[in-house]
N, C-alpha and C positions, 0 to 999 in steps of 0.2 A: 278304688284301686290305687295302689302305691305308684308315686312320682319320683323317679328322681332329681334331688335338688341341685346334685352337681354332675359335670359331665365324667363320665368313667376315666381313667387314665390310657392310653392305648398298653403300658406295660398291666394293670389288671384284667383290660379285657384279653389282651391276649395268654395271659397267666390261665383264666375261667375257660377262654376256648383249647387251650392246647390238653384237655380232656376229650375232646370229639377226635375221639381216634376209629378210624373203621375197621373191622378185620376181616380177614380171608376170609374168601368164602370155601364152604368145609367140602368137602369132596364125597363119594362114594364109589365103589366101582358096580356096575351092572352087572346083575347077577347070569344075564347072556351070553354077550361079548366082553365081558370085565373091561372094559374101556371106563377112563375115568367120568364121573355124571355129579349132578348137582344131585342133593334128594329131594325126593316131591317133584321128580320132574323125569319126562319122559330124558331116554337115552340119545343124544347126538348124533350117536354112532349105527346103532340099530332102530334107533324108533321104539323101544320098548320100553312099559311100563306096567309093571306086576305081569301080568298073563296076556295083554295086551299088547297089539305094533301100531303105533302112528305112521302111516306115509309120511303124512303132511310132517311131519318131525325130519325126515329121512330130504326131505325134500327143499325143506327150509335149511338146513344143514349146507347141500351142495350148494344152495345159489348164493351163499354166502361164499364160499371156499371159492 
């Protein structure tokens, strides 16, 4: 495995890192209560998810709020 011989400059490492950019996370609306939602993930708002209602979704929501 490769070594390196010298130490990196802080202007190249941070040249290399300022590529690590995150991005939004993308939205959807529920096709129930069109409240905005993540995808692949139960609703905030309603607990729903395809044909399905999470309580527990409904529930973890308010104790946060």
């Amino acid at each position: 495995m490769a070594v390196p011989k010298r130490r990196m400059s802080r202007a190249n490492t941070r040249a290399r890192r300022s590529q690590w950019k995150t991005t939004a996370t993308s939205l959807s609306t529920c096709p129930r209560c069109k409240a905005p939602k993540q995808p692949h993930m139960a609703c905030p708002a309603c607990g729903a998810y395809g044909e399905r209602t999470y309580e527990q979704a409904l529930r973890s929501e308010h104790e946060h709020a």
